[in-house]
N, CA, C and O atoms as CSV, one atom per row, in Angstrom:
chain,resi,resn,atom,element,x,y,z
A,1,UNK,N,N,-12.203,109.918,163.995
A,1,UNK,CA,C,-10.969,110.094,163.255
A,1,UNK,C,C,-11.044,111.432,162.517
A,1,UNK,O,O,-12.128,111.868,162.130
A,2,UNK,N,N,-9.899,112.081,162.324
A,2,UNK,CA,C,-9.819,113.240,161.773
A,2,UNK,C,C,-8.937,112.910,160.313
A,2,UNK,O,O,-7.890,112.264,160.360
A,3,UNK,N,N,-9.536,113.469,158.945
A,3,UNK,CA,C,-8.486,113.309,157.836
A,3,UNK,C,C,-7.970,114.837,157.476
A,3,UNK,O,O,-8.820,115.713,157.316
A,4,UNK,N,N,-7.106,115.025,157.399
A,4,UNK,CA,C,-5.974,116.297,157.437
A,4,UNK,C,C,-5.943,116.779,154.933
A,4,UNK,O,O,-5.311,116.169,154.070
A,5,UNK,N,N,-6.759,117.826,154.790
A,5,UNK,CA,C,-6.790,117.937,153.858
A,5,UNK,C,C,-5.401,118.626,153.277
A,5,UNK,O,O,-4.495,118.494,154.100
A,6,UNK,N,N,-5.008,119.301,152.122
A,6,UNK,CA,C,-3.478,119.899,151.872
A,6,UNK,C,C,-3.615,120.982,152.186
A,6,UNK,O,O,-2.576,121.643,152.177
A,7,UNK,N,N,-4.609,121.541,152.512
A,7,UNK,CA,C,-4.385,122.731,153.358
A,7,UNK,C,C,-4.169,122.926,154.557
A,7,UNK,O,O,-3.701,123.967,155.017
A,8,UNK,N,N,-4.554,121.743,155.318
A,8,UNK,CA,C,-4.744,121.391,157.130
A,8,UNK,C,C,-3.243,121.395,157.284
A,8,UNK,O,O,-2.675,122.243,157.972
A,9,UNK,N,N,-2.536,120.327,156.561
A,9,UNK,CA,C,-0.966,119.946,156.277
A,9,UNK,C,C,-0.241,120.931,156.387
A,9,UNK,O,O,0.764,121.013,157.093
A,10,UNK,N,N,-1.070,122.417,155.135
A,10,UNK,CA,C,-0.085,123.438,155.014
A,10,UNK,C,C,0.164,124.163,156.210
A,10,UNK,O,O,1.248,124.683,156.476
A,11,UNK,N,N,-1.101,124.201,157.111
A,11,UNK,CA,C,-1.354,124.996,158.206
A,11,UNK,C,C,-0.556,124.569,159.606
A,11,UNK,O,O,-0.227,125.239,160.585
A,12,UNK,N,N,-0.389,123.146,159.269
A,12,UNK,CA,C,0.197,122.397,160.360
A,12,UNK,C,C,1.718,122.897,160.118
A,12,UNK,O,O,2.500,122.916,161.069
A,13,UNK,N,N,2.162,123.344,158.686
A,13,UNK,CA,C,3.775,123.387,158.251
A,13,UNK,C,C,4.047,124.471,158.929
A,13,UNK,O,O,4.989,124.671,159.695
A,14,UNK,N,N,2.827,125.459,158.493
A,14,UNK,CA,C,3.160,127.077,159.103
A,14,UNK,C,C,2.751,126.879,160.324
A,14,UNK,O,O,2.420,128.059,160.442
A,15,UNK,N,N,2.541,126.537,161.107
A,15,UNK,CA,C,2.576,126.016,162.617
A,15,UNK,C,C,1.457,127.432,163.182
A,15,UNK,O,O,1.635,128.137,164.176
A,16,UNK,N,N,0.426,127.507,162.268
A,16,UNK,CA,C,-0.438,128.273,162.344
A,16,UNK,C,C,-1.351,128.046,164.115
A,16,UNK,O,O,-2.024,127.039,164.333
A,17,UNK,N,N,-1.242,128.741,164.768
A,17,UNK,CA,C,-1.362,128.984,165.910
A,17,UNK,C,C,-2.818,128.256,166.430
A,17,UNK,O,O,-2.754,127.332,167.241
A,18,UNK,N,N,-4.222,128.762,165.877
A,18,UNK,CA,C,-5.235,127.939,166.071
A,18,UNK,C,C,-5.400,126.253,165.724
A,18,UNK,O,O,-6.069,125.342,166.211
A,19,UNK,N,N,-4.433,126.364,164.633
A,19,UNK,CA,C,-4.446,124.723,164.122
A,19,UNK,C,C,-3.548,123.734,165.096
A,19,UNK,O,O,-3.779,122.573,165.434
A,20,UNK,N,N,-2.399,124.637,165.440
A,20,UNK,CA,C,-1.690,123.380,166.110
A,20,UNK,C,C,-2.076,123.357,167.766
A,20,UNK,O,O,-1.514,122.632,168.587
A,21,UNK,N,N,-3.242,124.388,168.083
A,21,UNK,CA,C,-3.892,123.545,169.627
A,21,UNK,C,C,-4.676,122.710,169.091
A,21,UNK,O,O,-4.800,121.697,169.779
A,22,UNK,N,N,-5.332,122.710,168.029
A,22,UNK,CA,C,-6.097,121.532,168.128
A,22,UNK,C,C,-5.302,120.465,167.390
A,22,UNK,O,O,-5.777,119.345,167.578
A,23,UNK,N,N,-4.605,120.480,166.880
A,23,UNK,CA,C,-3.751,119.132,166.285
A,23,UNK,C,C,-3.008,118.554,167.480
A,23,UNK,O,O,-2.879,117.339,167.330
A,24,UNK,N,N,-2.498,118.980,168.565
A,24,UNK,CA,C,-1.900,118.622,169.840
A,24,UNK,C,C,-2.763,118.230,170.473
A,24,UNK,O,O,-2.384,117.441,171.338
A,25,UNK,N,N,-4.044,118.459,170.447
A,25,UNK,CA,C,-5.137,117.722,171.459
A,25,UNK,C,C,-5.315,116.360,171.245
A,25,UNK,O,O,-5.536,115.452,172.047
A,26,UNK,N,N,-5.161,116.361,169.816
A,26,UNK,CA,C,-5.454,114.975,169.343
A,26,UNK,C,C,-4.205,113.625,169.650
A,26,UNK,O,O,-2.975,113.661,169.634
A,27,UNK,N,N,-5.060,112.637,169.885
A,27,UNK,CA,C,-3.581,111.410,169.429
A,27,UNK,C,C,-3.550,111.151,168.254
A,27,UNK,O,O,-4.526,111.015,167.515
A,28,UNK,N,N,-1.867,111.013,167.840
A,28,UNK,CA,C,-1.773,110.868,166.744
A,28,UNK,C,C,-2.291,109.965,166.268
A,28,UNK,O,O,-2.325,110.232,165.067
A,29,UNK,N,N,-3.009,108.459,166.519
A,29,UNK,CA,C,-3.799,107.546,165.643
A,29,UNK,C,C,-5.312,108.050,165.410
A,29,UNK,O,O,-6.012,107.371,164.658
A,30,UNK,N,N,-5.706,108.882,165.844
A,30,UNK,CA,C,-6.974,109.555,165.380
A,30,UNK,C,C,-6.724,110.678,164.114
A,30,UNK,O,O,-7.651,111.400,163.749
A,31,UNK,N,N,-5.541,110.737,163.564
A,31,UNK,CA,C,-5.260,111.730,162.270
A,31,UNK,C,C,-5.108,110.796,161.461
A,31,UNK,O,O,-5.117,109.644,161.895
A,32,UNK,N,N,-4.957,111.008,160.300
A,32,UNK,CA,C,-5.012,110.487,159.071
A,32,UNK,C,C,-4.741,111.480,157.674
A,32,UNK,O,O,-5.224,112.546,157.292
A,33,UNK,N,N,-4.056,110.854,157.317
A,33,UNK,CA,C,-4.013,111.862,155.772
A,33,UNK,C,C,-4.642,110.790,154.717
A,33,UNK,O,O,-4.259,109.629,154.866
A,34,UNK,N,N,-5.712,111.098,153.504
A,34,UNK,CA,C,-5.855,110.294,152.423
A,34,UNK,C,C,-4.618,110.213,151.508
A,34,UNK,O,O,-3.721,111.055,151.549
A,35,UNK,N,N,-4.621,109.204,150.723
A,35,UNK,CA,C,-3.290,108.996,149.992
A,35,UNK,C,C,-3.616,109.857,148.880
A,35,UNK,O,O,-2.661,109.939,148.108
A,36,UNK,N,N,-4.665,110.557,148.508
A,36,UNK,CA,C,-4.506,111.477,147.554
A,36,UNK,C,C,-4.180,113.414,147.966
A,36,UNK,O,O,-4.155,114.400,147.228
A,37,UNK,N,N,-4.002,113.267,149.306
A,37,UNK,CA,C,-3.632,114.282,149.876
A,37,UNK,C,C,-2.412,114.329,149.583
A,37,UNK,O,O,-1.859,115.242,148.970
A,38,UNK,N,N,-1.685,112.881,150.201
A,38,UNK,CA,C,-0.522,112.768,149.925
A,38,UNK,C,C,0.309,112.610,149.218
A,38,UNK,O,O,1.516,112.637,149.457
A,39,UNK,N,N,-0.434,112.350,147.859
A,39,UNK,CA,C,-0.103,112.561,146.449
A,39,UNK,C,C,0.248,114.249,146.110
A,39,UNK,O,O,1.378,114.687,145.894
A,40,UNK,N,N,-0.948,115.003,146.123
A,40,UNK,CA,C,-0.849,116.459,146.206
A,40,UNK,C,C,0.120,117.153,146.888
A,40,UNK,O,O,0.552,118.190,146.386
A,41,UNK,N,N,0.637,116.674,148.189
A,41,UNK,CA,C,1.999,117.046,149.078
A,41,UNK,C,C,3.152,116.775,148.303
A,41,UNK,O,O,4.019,117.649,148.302
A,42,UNK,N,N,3.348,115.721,147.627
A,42,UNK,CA,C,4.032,115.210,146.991
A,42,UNK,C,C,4.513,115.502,145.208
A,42,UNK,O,O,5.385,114.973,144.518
A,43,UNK,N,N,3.642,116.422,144.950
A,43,UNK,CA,C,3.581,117.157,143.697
A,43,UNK,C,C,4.644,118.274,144.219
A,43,UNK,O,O,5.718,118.685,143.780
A,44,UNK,N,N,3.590,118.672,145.732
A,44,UNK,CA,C,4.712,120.018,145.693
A,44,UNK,C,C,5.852,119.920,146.212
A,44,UNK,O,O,6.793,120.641,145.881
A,45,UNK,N,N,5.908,119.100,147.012
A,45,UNK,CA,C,7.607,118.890,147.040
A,45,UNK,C,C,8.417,118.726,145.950
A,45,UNK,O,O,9.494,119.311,145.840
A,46,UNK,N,N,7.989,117.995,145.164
A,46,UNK,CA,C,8.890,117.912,143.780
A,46,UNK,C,C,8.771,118.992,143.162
A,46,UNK,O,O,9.840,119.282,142.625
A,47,UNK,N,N,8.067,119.647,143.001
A,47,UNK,CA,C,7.641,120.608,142.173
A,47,UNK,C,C,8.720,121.851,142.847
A,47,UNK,O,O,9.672,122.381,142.276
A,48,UNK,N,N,8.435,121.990,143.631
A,48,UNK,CA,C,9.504,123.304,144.731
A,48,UNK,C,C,10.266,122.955,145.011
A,48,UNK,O,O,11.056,123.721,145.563
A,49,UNK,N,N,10.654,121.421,144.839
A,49,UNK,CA,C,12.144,121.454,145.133
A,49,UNK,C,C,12.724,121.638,147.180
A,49,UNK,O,O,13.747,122.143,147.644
A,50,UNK,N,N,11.898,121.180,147.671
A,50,UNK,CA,C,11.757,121.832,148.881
A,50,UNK,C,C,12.413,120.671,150.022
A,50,UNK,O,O,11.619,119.767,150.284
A,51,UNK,N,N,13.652,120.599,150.669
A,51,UNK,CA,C,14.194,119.918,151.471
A,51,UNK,C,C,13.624,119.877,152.634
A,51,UNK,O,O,13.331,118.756,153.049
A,52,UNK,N,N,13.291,121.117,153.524
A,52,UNK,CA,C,12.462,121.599,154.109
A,52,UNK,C,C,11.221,120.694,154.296
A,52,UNK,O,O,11.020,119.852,155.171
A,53,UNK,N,N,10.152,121.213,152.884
A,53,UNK,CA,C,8.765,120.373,153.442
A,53,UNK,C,C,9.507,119.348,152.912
A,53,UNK,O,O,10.483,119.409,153.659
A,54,UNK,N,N,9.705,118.570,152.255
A,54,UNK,CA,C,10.340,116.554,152.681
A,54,UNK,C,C,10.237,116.265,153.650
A,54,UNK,O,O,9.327,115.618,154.166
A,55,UNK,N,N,11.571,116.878,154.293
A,55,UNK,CA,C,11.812,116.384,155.707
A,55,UNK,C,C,10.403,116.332,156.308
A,55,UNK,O,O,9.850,115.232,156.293
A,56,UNK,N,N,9.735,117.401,156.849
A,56,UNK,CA,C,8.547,118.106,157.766
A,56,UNK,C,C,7.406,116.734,157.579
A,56,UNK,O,O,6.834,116.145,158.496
A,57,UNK,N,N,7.289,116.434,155.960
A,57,UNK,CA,C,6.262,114.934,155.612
A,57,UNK,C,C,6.604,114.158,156.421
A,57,UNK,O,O,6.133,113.792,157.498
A,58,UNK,N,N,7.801,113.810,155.635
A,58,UNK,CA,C,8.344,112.657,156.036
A,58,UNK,C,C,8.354,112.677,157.714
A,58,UNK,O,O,7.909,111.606,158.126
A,59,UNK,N,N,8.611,113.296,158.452
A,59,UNK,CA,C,8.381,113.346,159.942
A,59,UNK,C,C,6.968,112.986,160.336
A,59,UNK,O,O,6.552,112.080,161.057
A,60,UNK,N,N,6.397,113.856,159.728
A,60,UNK,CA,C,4.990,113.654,160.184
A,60,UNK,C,C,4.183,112.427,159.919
A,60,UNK,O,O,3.043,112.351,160.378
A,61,UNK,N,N,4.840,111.199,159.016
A,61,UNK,CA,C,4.079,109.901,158.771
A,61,UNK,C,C,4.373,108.978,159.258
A,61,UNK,O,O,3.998,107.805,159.257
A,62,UNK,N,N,5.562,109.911,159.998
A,62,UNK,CA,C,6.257,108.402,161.230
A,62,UNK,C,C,5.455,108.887,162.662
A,62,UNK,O,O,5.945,108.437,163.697
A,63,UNK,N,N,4.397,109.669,162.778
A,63,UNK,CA,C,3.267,110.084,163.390
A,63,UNK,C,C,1.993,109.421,163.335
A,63,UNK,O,O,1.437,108.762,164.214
A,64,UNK,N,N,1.454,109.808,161.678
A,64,UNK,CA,C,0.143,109.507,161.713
A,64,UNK,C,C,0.283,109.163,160.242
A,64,UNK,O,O,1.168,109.581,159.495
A,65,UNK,N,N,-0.822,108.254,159.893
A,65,UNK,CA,C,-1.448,107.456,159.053
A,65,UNK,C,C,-1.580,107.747,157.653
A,65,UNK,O,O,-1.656,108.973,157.566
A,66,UNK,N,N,-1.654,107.142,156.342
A,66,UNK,CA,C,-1.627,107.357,155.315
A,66,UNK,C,C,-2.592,106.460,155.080
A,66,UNK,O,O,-2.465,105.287,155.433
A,67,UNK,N,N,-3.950,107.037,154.291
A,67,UNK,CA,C,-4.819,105.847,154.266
A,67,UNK,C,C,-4.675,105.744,152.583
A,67,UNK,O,O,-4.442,106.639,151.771
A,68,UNK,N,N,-4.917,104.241,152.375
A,68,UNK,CA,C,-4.883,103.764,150.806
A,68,UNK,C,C,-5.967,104.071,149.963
A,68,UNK,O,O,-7.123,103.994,150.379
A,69,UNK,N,N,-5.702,104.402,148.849
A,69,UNK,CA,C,-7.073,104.581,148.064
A,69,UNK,C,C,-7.135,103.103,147.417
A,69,UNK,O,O,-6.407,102.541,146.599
A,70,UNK,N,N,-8.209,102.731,148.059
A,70,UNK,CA,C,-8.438,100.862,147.919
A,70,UNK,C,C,-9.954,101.379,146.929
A,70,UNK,O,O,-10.340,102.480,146.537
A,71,UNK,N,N,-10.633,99.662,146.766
A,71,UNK,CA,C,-11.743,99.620,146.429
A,71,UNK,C,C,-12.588,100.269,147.005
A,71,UNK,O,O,-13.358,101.052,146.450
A,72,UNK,N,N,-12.549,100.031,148.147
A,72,UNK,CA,C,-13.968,100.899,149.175
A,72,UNK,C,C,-14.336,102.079,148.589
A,72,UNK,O,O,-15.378,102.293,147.970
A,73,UNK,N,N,-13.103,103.119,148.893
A,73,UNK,CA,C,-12.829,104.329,148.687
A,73,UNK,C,C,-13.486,104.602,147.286
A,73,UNK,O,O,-14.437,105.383,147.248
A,74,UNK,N,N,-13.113,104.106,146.329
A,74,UNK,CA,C,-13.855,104.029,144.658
A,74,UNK,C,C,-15.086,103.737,144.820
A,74,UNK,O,O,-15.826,104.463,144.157
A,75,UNK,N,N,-15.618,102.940,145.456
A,75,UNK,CA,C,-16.699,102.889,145.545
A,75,UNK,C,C,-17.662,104.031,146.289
A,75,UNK,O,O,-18.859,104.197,146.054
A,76,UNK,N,N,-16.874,104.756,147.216
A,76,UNK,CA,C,-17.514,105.602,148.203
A,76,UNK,C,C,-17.674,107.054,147.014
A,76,UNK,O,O,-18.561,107.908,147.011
A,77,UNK,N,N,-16.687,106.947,146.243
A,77,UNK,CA,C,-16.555,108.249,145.378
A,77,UNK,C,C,-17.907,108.037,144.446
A,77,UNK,O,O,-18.778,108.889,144.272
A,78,UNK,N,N,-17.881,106.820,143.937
A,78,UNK,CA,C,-18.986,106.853,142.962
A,78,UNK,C,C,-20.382,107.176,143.706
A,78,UNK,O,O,-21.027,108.148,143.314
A,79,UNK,N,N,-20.670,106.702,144.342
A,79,UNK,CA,C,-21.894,107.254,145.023
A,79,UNK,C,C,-21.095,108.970,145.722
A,79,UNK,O,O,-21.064,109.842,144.854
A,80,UNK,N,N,-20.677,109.283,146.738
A,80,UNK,CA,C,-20.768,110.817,146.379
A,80,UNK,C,C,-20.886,111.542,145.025
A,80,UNK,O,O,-21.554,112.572,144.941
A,81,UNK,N,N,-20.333,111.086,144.108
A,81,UNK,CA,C,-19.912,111.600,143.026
A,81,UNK,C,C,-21.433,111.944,142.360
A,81,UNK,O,O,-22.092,112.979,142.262
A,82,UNK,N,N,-21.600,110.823,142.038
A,82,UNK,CA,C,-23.282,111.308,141.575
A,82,UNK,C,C,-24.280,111.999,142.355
A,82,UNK,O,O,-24.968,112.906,141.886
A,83,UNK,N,N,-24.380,111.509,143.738
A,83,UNK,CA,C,-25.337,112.060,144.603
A,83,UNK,C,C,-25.166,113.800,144.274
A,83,UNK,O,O,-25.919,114.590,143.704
A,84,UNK,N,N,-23.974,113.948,144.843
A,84,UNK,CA,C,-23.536,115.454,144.299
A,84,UNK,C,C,-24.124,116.607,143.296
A,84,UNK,O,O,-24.610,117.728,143.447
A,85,UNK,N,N,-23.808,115.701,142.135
A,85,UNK,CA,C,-23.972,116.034,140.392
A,85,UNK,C,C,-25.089,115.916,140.808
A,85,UNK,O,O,-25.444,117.094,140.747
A,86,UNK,N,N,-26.222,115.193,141.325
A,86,UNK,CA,C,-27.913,114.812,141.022
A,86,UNK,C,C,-28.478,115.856,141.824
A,86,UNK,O,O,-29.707,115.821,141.879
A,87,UNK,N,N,-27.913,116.783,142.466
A,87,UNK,CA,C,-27.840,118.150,143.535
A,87,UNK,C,C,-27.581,119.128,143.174
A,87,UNK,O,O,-27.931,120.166,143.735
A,88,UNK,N,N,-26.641,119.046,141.753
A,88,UNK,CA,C,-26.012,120.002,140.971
A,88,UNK,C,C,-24.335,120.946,141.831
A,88,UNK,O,O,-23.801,122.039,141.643
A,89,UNK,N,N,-24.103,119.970,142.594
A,89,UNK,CA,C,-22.898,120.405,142.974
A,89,UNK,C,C,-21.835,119.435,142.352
A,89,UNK,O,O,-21.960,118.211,142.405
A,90,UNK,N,N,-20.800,120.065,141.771
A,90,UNK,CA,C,-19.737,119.655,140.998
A,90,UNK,C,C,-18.703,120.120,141.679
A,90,UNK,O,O,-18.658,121.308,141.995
A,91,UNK,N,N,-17.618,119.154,142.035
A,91,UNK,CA,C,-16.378,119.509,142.714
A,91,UNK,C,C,-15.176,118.697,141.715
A,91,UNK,O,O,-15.324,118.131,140.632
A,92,UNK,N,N,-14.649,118.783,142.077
A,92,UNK,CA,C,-13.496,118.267,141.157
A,92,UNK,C,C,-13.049,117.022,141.959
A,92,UNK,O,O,-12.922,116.980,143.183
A,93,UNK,N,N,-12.765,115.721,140.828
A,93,UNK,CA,C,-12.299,114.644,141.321
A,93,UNK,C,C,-11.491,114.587,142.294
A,93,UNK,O,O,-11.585,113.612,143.040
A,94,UNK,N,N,-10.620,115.460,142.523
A,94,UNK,CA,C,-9.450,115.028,143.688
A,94,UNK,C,C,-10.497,115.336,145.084
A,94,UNK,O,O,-10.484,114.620,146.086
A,95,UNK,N,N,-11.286,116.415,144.928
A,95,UNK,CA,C,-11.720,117.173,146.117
A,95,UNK,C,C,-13.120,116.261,146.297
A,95,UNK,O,O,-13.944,116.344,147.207
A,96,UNK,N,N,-13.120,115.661,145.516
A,96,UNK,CA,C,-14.837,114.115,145.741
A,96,UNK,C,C,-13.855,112.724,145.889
A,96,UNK,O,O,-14.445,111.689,146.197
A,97,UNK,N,N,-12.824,112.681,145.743
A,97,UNK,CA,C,-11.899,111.659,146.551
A,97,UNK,C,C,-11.341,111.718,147.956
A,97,UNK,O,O,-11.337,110.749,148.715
A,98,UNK,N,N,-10.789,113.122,148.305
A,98,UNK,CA,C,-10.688,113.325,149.410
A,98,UNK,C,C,-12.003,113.014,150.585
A,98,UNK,O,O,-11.947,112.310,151.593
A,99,UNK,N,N,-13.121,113.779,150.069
A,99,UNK,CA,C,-14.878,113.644,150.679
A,99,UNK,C,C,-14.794,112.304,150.341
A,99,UNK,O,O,-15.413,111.703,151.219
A,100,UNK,N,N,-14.379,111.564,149.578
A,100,UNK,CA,C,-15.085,109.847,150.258
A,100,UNK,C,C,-14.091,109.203,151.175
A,100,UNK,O,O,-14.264,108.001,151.373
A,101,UNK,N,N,-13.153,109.743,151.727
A,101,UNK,CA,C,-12.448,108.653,152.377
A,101,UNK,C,C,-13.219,109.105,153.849
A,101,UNK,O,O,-13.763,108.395,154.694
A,102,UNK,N,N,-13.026,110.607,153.786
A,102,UNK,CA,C,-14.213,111.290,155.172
A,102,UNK,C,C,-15.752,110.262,155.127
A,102,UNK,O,O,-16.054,109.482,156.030
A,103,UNK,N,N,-16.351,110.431,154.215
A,103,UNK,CA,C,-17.273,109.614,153.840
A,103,UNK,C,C,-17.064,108.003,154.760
A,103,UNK,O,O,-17.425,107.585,155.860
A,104,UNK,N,N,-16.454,107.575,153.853
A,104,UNK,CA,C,-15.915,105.775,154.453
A,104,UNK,C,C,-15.444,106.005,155.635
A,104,UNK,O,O,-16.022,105.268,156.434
A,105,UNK,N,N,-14.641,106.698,156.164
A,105,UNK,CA,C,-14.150,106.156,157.543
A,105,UNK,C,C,-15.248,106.911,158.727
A,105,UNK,O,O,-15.195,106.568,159.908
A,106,UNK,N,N,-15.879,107.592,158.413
A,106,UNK,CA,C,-16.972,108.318,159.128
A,106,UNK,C,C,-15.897,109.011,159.932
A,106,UNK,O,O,-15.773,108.760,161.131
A,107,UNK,N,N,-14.934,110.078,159.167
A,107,UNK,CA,C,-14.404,110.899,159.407
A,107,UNK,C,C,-14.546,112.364,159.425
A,107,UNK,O,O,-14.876,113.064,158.468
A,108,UNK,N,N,-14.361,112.614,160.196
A,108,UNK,CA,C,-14.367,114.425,160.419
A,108,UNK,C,C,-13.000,114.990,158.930
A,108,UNK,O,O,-12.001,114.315,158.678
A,109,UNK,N,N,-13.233,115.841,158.457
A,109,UNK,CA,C,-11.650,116.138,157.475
A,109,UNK,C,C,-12.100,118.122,157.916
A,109,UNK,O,O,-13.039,118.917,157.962
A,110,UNK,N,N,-10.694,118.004,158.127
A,110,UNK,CA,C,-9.920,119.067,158.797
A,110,UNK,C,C,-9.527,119.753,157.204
A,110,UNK,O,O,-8.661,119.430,156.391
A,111,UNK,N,N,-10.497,120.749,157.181
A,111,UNK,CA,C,-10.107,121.916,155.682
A,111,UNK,C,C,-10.346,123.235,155.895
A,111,UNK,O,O,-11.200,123.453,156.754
A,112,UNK,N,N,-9.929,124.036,155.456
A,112,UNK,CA,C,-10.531,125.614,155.454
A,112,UNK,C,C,-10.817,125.922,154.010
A,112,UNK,O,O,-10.927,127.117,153.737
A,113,UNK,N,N,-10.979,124.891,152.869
A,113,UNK,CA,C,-11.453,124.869,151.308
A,113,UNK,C,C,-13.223,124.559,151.914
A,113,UNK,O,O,-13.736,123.540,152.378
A,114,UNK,N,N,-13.892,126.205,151.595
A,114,UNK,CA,C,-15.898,125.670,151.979
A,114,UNK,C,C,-16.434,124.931,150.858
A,114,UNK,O,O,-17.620,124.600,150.855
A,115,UNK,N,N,-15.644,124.644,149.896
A,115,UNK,CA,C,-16.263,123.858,149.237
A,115,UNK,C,C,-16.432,122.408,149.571
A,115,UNK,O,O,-16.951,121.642,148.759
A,116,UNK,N,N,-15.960,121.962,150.883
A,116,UNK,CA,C,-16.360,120.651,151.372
A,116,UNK,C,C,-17.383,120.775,152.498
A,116,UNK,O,O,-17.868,119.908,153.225
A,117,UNK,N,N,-17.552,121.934,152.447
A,117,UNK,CA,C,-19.243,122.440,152.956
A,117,UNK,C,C,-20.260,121.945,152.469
A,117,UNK,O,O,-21.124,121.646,153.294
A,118,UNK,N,N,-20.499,121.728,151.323
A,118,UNK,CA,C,-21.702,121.543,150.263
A,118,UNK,C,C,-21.223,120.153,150.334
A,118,UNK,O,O,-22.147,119.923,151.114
A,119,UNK,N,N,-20.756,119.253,150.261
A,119,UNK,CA,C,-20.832,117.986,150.248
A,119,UNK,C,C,-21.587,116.997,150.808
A,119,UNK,O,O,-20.959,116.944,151.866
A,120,UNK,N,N,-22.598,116.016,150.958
A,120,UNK,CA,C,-23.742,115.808,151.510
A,120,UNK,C,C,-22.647,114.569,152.644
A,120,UNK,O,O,-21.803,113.973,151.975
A,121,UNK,N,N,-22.647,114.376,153.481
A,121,UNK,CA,C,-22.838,113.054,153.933
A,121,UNK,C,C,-21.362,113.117,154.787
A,121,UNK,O,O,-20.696,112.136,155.118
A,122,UNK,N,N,-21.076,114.390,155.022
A,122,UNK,CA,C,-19.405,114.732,154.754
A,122,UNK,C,C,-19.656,115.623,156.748
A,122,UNK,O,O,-20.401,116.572,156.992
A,123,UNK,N,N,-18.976,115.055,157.526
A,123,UNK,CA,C,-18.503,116.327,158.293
A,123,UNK,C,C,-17.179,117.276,157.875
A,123,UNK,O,O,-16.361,116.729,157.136
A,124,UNK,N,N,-16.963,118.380,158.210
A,124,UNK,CA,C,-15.989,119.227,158.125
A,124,UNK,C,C,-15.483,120.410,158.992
A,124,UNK,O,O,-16.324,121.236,159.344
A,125,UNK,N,N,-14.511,120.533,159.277
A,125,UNK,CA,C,-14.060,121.634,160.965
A,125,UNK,C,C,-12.551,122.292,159.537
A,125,UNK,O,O,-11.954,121.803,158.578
A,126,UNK,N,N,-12.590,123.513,160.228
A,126,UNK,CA,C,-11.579,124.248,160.237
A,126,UNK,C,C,-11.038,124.858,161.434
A,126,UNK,O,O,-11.432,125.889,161.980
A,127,UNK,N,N,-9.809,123.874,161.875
A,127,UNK,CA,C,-9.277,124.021,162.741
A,127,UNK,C,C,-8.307,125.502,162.303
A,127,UNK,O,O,-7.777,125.830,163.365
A,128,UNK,N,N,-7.936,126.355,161.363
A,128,UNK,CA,C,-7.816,127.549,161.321
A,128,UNK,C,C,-8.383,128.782,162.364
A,128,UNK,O,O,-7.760,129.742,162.817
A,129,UNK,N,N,-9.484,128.471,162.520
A,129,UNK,CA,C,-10.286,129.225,163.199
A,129,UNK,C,C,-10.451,128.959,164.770
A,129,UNK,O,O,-11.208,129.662,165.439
């Protein structure tokens, strides 16, 4: 499974040329967005005011998947979370929520942010490139 970070999203909006051969390779039930991605999408739509990206979301989830931030997920954060810190890498809560759902679903997450480089336990591709 692949989880689509807010930058993967953005890249997919700008129909950025390397990203969308590999987003077309895929079936859409192997993508996934975390629901705190989709929280963050959802800031900026309101925030910009943007009819445009709405629509473009909203299209794209009658595609692929919105995963819940359940118990698991909390639980997956607390252990990254510390493991991390006990390594001396500090990321910011949203960006050690996103890394545990990759974490839990033994997901690949699709970012061009290297700070999900340093994350232990984490695969990561930038389909940008």
């Amino acid at each position: 499974m692949y989880l689509l970070d807010t930058n993967a999203v953005a890249a997919l909006m700008k129909k950025h040329p390397n990203f969308i051969q590999h987003f077309y390779r895929e079936l859409p039930e192997n993508i996934a967005i975390p629901a705190v991605v989709w929280a963050e999408i959802q800031y900026g739509i309101y925030k910009n005011g943007s009819s445009k990206i709405k629509k473009f979301c909203d299209d794209l989830v009658k595609l692929i998947k919105i995963l819940p931030l359940d118990q698991q997920v909390a639980e997956a954060f607390g252990k990254l979370k510390a493991d991390n810190e006990k390594q001396g890498k500090n990321l910011s809560s949203f960006d050690m929520l996103i890394a545990s759902f990759a974490y839990l679903y033994d997901a690949i997450l699709i970012t061009n942010d290297q700070a999900f480089y340093n994350i232990q336990y984490i695969q990561v591709e930038d389909w940008t490139k």
